[in-house]
Backbone as CSV, one residue per row, in Angstrom:
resi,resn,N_x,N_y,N_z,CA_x,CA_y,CA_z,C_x,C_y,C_z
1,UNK,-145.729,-46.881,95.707,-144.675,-45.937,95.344,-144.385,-45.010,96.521
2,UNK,-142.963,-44.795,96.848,-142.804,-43.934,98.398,-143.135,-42.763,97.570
3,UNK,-143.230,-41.415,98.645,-143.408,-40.525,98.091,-141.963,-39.856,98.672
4,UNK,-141.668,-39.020,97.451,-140.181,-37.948,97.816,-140.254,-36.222,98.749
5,UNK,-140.017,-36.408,99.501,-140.246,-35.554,100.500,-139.269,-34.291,100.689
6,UNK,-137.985,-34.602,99.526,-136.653,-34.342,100.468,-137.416,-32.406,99.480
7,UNK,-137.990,-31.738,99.802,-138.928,-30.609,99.427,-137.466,-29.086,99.447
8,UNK,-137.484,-28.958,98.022,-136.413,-27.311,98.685,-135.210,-28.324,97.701
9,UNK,-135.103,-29.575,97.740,-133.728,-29.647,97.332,-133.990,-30.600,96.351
10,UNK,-132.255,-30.387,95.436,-132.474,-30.876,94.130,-132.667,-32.355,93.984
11,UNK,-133.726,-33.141,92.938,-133.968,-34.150,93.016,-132.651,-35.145,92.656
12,UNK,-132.203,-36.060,93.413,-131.214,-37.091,92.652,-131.830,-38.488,91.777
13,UNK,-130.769,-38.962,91.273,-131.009,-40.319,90.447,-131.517,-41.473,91.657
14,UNK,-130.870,-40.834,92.164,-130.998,-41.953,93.799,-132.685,-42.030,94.572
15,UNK,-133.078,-40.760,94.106,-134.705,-40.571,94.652,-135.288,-41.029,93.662
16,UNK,-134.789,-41.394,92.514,-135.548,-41.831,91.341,-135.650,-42.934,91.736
17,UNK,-134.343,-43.376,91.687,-134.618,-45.124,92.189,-135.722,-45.624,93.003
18,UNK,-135.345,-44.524,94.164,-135.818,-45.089,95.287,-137.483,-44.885,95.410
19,UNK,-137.692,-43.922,94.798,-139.500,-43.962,94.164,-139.900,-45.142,93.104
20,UNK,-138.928,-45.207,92.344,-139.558,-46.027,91.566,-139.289,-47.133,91.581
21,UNK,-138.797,-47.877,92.169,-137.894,-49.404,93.204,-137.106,-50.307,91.778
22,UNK,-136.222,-49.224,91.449,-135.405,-49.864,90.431,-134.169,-48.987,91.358
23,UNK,-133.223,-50.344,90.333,-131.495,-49.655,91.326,-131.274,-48.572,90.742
24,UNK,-129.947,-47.965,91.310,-129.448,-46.565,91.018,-128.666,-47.174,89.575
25,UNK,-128.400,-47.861,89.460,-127.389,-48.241,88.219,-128.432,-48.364,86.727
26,UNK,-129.394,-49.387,87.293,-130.531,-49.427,86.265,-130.987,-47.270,85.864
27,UNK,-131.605,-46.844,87.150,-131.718,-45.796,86.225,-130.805,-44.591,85.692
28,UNK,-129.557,-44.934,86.261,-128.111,-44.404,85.615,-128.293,-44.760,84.236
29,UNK,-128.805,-45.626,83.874,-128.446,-46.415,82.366,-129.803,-45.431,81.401
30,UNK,-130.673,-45.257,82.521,-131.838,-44.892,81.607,-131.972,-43.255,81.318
31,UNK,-131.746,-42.772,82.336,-131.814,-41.235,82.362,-130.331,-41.089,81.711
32,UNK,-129.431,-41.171,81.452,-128.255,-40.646,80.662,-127.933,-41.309,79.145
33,UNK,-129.077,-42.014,79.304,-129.354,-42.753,77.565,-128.123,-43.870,77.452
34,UNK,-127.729,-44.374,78.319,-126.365,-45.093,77.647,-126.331,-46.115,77.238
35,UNK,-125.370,-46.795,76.052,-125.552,-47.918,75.402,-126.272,-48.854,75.487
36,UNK,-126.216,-49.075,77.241,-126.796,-50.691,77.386,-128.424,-50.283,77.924
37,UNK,-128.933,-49.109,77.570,-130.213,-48.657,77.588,-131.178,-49.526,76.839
38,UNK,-130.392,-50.020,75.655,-131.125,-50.560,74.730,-131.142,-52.252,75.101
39,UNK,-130.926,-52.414,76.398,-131.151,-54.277,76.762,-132.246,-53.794,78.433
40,UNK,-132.454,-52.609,77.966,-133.653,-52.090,79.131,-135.240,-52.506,78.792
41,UNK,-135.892,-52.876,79.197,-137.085,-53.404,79.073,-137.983,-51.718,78.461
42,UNK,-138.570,-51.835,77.571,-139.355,-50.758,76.983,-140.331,-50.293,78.491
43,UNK,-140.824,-51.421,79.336,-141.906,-50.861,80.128,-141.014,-50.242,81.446
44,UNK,-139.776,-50.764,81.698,-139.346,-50.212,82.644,-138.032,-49.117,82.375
45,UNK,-138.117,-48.711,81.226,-137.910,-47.379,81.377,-138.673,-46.115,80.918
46,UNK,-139.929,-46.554,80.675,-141.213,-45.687,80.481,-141.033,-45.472,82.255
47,UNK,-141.399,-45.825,83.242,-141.681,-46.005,84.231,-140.563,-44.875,85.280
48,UNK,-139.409,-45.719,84.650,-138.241,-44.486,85.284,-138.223,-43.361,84.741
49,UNK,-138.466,-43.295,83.797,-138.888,-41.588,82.848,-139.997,-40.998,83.409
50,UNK,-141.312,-41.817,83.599,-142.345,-41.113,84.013,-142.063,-40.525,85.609
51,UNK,-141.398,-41.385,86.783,-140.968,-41.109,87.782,-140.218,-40.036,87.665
52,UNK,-139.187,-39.663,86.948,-138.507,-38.797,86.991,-138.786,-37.476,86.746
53,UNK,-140.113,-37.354,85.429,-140.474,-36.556,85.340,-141.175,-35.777,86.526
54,UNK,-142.331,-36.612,87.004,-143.188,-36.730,87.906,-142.518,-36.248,89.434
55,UNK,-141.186,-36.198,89.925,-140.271,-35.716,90.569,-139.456,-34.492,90.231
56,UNK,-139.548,-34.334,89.293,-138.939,-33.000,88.843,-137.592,-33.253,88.704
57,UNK,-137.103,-34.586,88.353,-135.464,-34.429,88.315,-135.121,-34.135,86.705
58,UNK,-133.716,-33.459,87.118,-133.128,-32.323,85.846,-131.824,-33.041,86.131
59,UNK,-131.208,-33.498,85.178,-129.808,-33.757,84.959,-128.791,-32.523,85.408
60,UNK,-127.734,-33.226,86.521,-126.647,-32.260,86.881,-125.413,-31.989,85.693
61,UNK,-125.977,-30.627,84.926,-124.900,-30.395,84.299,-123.856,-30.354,84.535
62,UNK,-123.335,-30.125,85.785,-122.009,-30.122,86.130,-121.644,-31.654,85.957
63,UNK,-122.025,-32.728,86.650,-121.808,-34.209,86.914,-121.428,-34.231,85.307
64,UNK,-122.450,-34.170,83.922,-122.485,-34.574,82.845,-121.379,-34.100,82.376
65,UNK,-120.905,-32.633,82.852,-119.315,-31.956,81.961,-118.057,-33.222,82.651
66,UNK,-118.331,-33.369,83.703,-116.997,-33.593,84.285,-117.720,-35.706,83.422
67,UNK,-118.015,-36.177,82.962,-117.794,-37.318,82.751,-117.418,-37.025,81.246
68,UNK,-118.094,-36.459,80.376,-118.346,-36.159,79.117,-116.893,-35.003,78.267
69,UNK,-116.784,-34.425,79.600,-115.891,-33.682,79.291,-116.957,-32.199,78.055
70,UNK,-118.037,-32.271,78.159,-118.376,-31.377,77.220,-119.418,-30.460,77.806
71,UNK,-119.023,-29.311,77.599,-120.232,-28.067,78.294,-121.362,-27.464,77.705
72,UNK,-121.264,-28.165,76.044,-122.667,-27.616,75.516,-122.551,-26.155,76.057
73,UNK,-121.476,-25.274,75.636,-121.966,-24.193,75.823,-120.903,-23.199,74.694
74,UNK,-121.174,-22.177,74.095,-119.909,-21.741,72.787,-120.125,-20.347,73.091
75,UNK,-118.792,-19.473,73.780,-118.619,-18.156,74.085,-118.756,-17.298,72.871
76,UNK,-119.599,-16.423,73.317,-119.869,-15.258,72.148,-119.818,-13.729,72.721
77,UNK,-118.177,-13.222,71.749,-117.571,-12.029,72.421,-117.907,-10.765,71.381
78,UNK,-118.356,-9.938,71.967,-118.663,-8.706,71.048,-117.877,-7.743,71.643
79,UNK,-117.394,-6.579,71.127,-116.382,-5.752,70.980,-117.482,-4.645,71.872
80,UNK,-118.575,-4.919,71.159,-119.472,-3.470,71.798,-121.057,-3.661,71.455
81,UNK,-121.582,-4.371,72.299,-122.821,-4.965,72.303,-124.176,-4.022,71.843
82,UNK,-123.821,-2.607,72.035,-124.459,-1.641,71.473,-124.730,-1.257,69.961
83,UNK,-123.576,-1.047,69.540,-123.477,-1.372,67.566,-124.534,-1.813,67.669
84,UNK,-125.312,-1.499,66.688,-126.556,-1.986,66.054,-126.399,-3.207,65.255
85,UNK,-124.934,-3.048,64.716,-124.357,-3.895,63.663,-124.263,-5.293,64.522
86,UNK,-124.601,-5.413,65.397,-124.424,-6.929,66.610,-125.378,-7.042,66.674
87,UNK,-126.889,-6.520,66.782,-128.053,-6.767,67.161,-128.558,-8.119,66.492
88,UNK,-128.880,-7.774,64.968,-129.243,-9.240,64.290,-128.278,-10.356,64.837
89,UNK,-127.040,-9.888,64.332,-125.913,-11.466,64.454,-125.994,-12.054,65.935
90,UNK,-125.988,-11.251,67.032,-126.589,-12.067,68.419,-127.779,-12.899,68.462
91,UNK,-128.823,-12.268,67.624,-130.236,-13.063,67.680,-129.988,-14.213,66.299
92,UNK,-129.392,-14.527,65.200,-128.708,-15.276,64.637,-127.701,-16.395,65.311
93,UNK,-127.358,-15.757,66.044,-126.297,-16.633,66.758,-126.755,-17.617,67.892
94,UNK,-127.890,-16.820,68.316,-128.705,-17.470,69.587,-129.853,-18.596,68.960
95,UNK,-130.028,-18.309,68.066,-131.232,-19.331,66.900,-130.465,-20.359,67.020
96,UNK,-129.197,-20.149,66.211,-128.490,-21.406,65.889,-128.020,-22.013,66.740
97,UNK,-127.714,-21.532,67.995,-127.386,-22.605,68.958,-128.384,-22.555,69.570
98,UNK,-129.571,-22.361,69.504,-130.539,-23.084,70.384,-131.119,-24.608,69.711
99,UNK,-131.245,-24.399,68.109,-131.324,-25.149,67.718,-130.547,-26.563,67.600
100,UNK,-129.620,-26.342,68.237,-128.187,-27.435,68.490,-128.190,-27.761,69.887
101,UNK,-129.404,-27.365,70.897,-129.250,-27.333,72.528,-127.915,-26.954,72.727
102,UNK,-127.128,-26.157,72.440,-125.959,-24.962,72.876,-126.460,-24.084,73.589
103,UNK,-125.282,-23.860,74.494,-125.881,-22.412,75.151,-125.152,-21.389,74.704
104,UNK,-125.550,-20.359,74.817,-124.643,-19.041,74.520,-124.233,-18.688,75.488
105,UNK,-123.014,-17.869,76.289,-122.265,-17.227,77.611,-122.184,-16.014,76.270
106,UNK,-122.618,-14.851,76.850,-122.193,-13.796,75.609,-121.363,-12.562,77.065
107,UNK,-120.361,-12.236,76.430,-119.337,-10.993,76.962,-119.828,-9.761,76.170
108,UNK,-119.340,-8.636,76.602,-119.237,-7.617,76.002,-118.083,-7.007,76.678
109,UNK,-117.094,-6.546,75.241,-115.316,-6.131,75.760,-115.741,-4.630,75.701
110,UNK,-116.847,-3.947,75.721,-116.966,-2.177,75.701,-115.629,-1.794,75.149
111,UNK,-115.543,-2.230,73.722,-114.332,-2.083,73.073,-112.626,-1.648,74.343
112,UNK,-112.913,-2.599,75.073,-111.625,-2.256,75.902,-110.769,-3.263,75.788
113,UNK,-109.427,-3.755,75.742,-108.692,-5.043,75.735,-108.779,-5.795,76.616
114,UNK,-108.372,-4.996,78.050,-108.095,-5.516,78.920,-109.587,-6.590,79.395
115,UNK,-110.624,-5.849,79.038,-111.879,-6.504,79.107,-111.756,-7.637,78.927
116,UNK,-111.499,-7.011,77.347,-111.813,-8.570,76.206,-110.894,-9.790,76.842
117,UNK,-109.884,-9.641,76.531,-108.872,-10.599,77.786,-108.970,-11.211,78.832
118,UNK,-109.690,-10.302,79.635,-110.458,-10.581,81.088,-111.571,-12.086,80.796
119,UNK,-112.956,-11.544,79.812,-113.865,-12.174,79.285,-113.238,-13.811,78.712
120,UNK,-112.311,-13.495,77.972,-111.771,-14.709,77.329,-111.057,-15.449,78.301
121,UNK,-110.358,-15.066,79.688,-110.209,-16.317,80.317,-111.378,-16.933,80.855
122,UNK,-111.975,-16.000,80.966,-113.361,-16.479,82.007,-114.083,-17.427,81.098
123,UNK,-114.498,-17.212,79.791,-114.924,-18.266,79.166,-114.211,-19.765,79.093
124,UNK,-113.023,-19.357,78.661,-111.895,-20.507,78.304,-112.122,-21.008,80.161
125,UNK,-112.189,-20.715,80.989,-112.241,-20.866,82.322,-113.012,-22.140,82.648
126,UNK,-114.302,-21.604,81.953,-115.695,-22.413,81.893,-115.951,-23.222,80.838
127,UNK,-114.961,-23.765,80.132,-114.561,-24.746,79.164,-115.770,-24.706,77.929
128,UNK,-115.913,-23.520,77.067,-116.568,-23.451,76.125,-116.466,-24.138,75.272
129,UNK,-116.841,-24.947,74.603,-116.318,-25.717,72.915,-116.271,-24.920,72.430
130,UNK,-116.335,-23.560,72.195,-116.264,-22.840,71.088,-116.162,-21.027,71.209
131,UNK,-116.155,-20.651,70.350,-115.670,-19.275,70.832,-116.048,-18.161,69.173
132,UNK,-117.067,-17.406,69.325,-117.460,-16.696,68.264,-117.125,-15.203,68.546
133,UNK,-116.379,-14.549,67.677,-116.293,-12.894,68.205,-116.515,-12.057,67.050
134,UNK,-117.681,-11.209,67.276,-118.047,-10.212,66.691,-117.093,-9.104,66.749
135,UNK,-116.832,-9.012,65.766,-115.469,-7.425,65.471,-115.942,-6.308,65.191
136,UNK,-115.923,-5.418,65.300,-116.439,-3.641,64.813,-114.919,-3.009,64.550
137,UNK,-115.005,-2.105,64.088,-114.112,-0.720,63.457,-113.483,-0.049,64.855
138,UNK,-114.393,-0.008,65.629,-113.587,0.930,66.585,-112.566,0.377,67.725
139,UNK,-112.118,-1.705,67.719,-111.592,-2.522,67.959,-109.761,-2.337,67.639
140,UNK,-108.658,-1.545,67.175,-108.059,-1.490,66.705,-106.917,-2.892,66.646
141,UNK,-107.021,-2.888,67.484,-105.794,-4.086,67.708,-106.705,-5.433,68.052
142,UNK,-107.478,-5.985,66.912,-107.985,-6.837,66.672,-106.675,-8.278,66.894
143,UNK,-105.739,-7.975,66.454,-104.540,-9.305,65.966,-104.560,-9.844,67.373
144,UNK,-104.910,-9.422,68.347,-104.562,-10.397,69.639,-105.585,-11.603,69.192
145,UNK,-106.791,-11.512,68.502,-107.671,-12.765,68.765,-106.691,-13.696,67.875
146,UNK,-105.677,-13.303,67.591,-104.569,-14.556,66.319,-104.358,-15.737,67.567
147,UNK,-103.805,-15.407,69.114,-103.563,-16.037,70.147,-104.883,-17.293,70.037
148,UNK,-105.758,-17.192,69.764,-107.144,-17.672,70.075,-106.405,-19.017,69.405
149,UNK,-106.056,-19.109,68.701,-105.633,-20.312,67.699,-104.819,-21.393,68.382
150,UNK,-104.007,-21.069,69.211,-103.266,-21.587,70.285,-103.537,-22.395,71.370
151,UNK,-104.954,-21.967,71.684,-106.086,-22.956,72.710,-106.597,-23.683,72.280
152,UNK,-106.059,-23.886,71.205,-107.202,-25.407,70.642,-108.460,-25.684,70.962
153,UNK,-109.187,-24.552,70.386,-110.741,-24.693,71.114,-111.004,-23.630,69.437
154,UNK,-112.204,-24.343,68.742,-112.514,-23.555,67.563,-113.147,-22.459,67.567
155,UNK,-112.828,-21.675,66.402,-113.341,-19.943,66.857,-113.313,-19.406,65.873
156,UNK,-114.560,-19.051,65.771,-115.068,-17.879,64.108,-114.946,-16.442,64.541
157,UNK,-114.872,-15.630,63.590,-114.565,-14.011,63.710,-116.158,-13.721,62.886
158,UNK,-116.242,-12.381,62.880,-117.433,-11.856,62.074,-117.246,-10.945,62.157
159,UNK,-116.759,-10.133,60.750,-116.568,-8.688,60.151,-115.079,-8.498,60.391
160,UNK,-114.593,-9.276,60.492,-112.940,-9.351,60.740,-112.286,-10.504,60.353
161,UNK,-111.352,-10.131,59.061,-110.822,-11.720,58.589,-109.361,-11.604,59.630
162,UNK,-108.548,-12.592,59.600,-107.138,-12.380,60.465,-106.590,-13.465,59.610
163,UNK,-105.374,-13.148,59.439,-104.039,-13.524,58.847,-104.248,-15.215,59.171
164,UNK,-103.784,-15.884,58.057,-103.321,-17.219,58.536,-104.727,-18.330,58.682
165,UNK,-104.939,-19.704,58.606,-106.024,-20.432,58.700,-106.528,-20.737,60.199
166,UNK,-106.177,-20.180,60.943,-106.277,-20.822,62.224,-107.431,-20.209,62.946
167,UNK,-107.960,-19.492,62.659,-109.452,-18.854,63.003,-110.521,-18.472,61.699
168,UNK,-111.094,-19.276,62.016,-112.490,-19.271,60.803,-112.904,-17.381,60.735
169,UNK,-113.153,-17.030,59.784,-113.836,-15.534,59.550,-115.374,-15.601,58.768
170,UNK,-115.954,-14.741,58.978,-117.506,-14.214,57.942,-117.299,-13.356,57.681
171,UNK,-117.166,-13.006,56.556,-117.038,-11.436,55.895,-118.176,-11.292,55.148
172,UNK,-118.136,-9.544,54.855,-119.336,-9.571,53.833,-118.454,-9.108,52.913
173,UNK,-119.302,-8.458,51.239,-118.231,-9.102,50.349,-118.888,-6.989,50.170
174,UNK,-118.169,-6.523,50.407,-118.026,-4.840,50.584,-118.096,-4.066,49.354
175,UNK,-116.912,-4.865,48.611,-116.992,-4.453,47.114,-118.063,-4.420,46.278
176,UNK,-118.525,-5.373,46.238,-120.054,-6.411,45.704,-120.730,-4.852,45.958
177,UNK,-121.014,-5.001,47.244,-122.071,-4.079,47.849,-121.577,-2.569,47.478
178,UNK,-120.857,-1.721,47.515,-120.549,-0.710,47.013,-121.102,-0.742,45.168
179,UNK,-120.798,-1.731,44.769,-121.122,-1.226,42.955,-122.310,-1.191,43.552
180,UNK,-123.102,-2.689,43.593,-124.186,-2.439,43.818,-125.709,-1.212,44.313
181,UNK,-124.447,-0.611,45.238,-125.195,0.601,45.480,-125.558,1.487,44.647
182,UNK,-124.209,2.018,44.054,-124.169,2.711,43.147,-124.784,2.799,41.606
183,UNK,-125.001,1.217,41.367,-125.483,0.412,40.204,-126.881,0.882,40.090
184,UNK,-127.530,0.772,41.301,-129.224,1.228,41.843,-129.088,2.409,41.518
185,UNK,-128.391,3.783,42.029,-128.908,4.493,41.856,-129.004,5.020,40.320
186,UNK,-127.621,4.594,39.828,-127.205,4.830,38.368,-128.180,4.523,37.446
187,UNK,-129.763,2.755,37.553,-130.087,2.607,37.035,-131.868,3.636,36.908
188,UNK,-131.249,3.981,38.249,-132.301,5.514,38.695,-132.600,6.571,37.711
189,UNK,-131.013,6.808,36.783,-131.291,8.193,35.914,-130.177,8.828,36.869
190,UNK,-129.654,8.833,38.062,-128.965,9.727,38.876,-127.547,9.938,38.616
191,UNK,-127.586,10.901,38.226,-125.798,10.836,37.595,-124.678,11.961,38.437
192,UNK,-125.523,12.941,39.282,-125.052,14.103,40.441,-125.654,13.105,41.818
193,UNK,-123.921,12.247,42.324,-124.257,11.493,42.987,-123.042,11.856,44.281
194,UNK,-123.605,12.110,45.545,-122.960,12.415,46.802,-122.625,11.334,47.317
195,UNK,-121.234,11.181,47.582,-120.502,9.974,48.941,-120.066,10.057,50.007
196,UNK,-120.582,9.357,50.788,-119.909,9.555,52.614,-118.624,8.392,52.582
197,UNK,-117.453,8.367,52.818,-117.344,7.331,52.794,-116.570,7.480,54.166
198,UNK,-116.573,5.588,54.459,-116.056,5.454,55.639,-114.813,5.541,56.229
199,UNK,-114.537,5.537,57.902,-113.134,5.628,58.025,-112.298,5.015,57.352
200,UNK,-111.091,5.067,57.430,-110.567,4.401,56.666,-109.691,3.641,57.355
201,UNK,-110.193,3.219,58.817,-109.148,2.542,59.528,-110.373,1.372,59.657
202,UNK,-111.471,1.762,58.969,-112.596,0.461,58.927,-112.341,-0.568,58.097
203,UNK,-112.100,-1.860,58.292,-111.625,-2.453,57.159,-112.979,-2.881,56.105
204,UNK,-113.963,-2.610,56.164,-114.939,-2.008,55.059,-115.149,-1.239,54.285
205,UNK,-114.262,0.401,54.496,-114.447,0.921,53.872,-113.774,0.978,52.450
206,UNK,-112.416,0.666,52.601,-111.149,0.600,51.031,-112.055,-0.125,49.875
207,UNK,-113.059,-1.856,50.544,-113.474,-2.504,49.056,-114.698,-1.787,49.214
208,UNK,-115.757,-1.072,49.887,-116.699,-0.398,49.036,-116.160,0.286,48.225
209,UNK,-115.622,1.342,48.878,-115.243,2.561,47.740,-114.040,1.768,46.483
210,UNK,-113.640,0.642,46.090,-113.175,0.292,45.342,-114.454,-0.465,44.451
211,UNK,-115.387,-0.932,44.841,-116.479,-1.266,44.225,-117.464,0.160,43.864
212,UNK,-117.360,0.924,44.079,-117.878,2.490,43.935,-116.816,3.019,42.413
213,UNK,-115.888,2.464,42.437,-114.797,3.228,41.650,-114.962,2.514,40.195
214,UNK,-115.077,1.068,40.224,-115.064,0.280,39.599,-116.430,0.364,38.706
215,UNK,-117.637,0.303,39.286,-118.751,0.888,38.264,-118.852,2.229,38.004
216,UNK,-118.226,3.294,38.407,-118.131,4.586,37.804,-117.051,4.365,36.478
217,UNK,-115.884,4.031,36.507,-115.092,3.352,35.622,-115.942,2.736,34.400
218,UNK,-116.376,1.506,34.601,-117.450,1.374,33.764,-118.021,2.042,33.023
219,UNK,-119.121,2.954,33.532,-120.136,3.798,32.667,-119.323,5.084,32.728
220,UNK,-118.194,5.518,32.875,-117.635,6.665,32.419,-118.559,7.758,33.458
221,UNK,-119.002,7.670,34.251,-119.343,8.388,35.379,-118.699,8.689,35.977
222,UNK,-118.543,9.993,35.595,-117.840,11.013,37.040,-118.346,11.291,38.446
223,UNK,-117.382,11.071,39.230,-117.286,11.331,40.840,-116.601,12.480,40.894
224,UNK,-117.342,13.456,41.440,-117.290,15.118,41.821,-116.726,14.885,42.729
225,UNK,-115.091,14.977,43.110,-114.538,15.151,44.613,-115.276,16.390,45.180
226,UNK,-116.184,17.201,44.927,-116.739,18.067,46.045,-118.160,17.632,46.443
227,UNK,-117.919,16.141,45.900,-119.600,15.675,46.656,-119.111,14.530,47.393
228,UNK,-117.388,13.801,47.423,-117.367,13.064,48.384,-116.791,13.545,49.951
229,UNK,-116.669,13.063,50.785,-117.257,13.403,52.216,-116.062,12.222,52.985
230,UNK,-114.976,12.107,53.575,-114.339,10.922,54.368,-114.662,12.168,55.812
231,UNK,-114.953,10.821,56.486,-115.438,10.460,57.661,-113.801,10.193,58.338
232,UNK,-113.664,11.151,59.805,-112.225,10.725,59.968,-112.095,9.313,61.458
233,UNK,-110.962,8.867,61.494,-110.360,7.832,62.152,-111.254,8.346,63.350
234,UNK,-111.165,8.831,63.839,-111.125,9.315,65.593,-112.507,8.939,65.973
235,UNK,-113.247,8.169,67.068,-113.990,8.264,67.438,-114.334,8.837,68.685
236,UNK,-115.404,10.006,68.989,-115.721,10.549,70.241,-116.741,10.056,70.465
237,UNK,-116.943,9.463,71.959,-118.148,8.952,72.252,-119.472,9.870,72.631
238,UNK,-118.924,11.343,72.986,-119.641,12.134,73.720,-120.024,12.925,72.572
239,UNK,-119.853,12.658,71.214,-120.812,13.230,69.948,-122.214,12.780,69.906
240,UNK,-123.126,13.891,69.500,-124.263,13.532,69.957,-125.106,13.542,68.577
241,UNK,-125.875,12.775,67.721,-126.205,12.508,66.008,-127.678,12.446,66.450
């Protein structure tokens, strides 16, 4: 067996061969798994596998996009990577495509447009199959991701539904969760009950507090307008909690 010398640089199919004295075509067939792999002799592609390993060769992702046309890789855009409210769904998001050998490219638009815009050619640039964007409240002009539909490249939202079928959404179900809240404490004994509720340019806040309204309705429980509390539109970043 020669030994591979070429030390510092990346191993080719061609050093495979040439260590392991099979042609470049034979182990083209073996290292990229392809059809006619299976009229390959079981012992001689143990042999080119073990060589290859044994060399340290790693498949050129680039070579594999440009034949395959596919990048194994799905852009994931967050509005504002800080939100706490992104923390789980990034490490959710990263599970599931690891488990699929996907990669993640993750952006962060620091809730700015021009960012986000910026980010999204650069992905679309780098030919993502896919395209996931985390939405927050302080995003206003969300409707540009409607464009997303237009690139023919598939793309889920999260915490933001948008008009029309052409971009998949995850919502949570707000209403649900508002009785619910309220349901708990109600089954507490608590009947002198205080509300914060949210902006109202959040598109979360209208079905809690309509699920808040709806089990007070119910049990004939009164809501003290001097114990509820709206939280206004404006966000300052330089408030300090």
């Amino acid at each position: 067996m020669k030994r591979h010398e070429n030390k510092g640089l990346a191993v080719t199919m061609r050093d495979v061969a040439q260590t392991s004295g099979y042609s470049p075509a034979t182990v083209s067939i073996v290292l990229n798994n392809a059809p006619l792999a299976r009229y390959i002799a079981p012992a001689t592609k143990k042999k080119i596998e073990e060589t290859a390993k044994k060399l340290g060769y790693r498949p050129n992702a680039m070579a594999r996009f440009l034949r395959s046309k596919r990048s194994h890789s799905v852009g994931v855009m967050f509005f504002d990577i800080t939100d706490p409210f992104c923390t789980p769904i990034l490490r959710g998001i990263e599970n599931a495509l690891y488990q699929c050998s996907y990669v993640p490219i993750f952006a962060d638009a620091h809730n700015q447009r021009n960012r986000f815009e910026r980010y999204l050619e650069m992905l679309l640039d780098r030919h993502v199959e896919a395209l996931i964007v985390v939405a927050n409240w302080l995003f206003v002009d969300i409707h540009l991701l409607a464009d997303i539909g237009k690139r023919n490249i598939p793309a889920a939202t999260i915490g933001w539904e948008l008009p029309g079928d052409t971009v998949s959404s995850v919502m949570v179900d707000n209403e649900a969760g508002g009785r619910l809240a309220l349901e708990h404490l109600y089954q507490l004994g608590h009947r002198k009950i205080a509300f914060v509720r949210g902006p109202k340019m959040l598109i979360d806040s209208a079905p809690r507090w309509r699920g808040i309204q709806k089990f007070a309705q119910s049990t004939d429980l009164e809501i003290d307008p001097a114990l509820v509390v709206q939280l206004p539109d404006a966000f300052e970043s330089e408030l300090q909690f």
